[in-house]
ROMIKE-842985 format. One record per atom (N, C-alpha, C): residue number from 1; residue in one letter; chain; atom name; x, y, z. Coordinates in nm, 2 decimals. Each point is the difference from the previous one (the first is absolute). Layout:
! ROMIKE-842985
   n res chain atom     px     py     pz
 NUM   A     A   CA      X      Y      Z
...
! end
This chain:
! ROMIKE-842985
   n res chain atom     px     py     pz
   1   X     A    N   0.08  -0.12   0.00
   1   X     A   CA  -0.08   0.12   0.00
   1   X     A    C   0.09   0.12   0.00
   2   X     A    N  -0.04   0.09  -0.09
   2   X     A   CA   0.10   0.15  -0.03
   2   X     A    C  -0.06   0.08   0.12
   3   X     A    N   0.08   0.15   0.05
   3   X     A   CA  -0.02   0.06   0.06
   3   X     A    C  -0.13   0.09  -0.01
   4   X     A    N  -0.01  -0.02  -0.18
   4   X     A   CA  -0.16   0.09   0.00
   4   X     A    C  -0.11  -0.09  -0.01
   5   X     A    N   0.01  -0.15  -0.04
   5   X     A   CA  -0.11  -0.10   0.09
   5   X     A    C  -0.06   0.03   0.17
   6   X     A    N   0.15  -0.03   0.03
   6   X     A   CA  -0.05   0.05   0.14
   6   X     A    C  -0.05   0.13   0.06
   7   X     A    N   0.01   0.13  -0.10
   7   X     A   CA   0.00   0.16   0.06
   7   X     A    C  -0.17  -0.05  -0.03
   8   X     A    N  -0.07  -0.09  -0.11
   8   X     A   CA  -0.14  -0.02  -0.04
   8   X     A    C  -0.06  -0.05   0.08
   9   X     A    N   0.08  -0.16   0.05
   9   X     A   CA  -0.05  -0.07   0.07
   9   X     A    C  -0.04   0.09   0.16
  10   X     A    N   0.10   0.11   0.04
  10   X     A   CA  -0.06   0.02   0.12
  10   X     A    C  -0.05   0.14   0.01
  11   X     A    N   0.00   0.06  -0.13
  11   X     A   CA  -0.10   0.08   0.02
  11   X     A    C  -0.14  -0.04  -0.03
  12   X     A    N  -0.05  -0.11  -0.09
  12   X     A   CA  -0.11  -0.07   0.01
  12   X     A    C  -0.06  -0.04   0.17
  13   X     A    N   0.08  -0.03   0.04
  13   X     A   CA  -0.01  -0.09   0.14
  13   X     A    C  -0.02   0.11   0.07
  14   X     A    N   0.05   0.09   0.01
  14   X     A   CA  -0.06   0.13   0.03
  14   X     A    C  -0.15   0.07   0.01
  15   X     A    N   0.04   0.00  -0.17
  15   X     A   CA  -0.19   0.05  -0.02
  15   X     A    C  -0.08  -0.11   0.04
  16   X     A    N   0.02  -0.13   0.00
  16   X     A   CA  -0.08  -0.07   0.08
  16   X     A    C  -0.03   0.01   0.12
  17   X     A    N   0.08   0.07   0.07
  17   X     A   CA  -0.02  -0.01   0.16
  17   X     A    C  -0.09   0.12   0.00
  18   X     A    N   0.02   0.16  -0.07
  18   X     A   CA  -0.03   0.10   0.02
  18   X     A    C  -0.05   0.06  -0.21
  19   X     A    N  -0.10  -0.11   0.01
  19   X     A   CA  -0.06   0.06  -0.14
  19   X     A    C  -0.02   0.14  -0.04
  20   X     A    N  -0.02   0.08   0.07
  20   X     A   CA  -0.03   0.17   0.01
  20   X     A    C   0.14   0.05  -0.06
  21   X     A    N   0.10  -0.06   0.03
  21   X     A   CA   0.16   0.07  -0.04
  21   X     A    C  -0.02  -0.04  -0.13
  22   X     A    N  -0.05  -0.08  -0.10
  22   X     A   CA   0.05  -0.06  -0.12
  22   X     A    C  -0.01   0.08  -0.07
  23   X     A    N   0.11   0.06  -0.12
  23   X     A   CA   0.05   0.11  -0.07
  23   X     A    C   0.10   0.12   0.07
  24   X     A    N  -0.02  -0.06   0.10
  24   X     A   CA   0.10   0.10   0.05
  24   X     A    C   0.16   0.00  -0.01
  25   X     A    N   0.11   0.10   0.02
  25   X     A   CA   0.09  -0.03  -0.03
  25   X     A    C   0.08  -0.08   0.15
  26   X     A    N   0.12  -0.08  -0.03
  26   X     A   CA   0.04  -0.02   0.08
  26   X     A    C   0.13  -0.01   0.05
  27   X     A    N   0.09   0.16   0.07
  27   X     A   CA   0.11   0.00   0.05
  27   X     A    C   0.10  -0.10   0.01
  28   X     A    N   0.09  -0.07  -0.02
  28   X     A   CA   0.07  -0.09   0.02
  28   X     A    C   0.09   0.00   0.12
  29   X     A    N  -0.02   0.11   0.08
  29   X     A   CA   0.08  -0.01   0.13
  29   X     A    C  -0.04   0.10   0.11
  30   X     A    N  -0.15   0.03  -0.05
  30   X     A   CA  -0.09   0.02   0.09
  30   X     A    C  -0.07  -0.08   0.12
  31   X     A    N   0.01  -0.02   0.12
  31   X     A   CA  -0.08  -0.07   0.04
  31   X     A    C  -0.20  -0.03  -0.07
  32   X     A    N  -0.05  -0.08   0.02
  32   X     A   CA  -0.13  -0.05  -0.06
  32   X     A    C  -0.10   0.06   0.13
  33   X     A    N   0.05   0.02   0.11
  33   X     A   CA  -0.04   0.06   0.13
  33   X     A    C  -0.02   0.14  -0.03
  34   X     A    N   0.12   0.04  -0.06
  34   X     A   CA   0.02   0.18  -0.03
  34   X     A    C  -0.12   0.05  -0.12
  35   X     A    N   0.06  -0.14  -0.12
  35   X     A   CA  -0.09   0.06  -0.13
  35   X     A    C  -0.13  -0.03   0.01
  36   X     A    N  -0.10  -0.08   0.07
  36   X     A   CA  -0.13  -0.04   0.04
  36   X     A    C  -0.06  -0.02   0.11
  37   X     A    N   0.08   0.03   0.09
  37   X     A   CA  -0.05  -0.03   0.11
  37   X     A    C  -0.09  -0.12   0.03
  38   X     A    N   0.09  -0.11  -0.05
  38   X     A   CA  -0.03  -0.15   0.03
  38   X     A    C   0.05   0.00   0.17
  39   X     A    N  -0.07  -0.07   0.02
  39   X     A   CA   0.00  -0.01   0.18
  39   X     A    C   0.06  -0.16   0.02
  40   X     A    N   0.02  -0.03   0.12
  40   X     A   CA   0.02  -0.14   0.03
  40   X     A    C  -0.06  -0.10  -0.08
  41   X     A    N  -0.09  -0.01   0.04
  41   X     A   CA  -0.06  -0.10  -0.05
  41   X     A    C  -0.03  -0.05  -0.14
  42   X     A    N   0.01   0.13  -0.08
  42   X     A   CA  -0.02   0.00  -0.14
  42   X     A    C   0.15  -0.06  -0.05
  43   X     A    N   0.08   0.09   0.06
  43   X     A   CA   0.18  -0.09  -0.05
  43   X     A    C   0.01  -0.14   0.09
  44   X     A    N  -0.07  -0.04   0.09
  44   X     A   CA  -0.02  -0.12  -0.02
  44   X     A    C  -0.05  -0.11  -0.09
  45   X     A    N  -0.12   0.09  -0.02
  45   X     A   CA  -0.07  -0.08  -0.15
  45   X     A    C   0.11   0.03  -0.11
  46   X     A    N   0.08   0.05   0.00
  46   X     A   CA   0.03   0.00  -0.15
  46   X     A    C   0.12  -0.09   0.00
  47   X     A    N   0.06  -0.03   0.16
  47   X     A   CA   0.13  -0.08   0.00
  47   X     A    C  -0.09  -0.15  -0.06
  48   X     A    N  -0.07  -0.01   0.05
  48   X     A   CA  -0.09  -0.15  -0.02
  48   X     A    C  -0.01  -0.02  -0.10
  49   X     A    N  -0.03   0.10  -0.10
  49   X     A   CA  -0.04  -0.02  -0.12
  49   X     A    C   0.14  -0.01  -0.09
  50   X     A    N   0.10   0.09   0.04
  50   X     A   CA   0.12  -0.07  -0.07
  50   X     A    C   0.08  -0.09   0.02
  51   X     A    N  -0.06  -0.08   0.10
  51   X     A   CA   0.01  -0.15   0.05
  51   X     A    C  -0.06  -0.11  -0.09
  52   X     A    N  -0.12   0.11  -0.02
  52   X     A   CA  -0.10  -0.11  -0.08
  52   X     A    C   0.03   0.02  -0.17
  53   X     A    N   0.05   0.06  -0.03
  53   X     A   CA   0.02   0.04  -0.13
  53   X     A    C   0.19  -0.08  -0.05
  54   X     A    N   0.05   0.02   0.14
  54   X     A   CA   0.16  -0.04  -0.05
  54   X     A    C   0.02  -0.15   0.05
  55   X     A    N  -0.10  -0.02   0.15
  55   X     A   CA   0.07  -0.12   0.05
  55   X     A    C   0.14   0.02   0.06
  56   X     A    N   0.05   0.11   0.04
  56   X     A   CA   0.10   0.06   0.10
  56   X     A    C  -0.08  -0.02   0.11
  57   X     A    N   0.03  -0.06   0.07
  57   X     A   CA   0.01   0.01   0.17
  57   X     A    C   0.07   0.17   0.07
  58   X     A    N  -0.10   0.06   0.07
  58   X     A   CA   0.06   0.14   0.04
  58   X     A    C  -0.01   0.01   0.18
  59   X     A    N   0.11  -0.07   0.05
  59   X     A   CA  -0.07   0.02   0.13
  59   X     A    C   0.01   0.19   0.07
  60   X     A    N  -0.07  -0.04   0.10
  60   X     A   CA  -0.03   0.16   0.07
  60   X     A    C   0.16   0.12   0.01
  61   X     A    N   0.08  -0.08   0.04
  61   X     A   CA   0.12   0.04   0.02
  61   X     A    C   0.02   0.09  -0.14
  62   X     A    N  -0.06  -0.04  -0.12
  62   X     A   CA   0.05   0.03  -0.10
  62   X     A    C  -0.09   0.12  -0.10
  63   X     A    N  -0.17   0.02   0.07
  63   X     A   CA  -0.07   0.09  -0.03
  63   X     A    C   0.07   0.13  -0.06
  64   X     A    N   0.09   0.08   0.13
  64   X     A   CA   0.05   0.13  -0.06
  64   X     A    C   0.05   0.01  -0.09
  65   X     A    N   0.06  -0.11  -0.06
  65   X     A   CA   0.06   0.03  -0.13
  65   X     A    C  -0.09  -0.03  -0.12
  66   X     A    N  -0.11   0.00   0.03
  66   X     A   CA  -0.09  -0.03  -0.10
  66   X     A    C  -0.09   0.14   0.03
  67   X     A    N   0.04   0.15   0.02
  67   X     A   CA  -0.07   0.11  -0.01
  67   X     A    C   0.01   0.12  -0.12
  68   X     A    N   0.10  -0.04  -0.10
  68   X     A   CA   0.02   0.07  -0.08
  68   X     A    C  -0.02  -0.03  -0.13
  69   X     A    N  -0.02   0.00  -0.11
  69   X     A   CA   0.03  -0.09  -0.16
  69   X     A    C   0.13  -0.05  -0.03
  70   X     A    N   0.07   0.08   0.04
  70   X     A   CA   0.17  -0.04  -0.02
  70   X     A    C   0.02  -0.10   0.10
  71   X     A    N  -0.04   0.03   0.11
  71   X     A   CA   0.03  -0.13   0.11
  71   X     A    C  -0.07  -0.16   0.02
  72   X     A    N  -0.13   0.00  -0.11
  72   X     A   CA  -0.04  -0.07   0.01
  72   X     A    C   0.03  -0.05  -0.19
  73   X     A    N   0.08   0.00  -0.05
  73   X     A   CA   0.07   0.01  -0.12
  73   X     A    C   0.15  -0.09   0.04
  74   X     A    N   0.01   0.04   0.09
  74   X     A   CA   0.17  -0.01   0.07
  74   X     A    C  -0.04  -0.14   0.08
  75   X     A    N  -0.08   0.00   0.09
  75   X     A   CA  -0.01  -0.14   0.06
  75   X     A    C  -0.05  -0.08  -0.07
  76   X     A    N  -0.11  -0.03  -0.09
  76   X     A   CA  -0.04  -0.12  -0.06
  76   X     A    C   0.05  -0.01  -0.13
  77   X     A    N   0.12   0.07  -0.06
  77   X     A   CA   0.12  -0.04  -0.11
  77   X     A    C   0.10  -0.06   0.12
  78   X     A    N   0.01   0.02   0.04
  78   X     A   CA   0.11  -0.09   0.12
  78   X     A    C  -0.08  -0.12   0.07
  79   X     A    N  -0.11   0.00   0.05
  79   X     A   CA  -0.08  -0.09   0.07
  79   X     A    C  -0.01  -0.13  -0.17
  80   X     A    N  -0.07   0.04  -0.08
  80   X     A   CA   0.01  -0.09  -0.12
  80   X     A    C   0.12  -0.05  -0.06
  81   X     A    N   0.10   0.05   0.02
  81   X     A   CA   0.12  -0.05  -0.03
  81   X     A    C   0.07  -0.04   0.06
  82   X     A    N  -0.05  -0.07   0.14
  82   X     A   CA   0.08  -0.04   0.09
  82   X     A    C  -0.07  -0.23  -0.05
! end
């Protein structure tokens, strides 16, 4: 999977969690907290969902690095290639 598979795969996974953002643009090293004001529970649903979409295992320890587009670009090209 290329880098821009994955920029699709998790901004889809995204607008899934928070349909109302779809079309919107999306910072790459913006927090998803900052640009939408996704709350807890919503970046919970979306870690789940890129669980369910990749089959990466993400444990909790490892959420924060799943708050940005870049950061969550950077762990599951490493997580899949391991």
């Amino acid at each position: 999977m290329t880098d821009d598979d994955l920029v699709e795969l998790i901004k889809r996974t995204l607008f899934d969690v928070a349909p109302d953002l779809e079309g919107e643009p999306v910072e790459p090293d913006t927090t998803f907290a900052d640009q939408f004001e996704i709350d807890s529970m919503d970046h919970l649903n979306f870690i789940i969902g890129l669980h369910q979409a990749t089959g990466v295992e993400i444990p909790e320890i490892d959420h924060p690095k799943l708050t940005t587009l870049t950061g969550c670009v950077s762990y599951l090209r490493e997580k899949m290639a391991a």
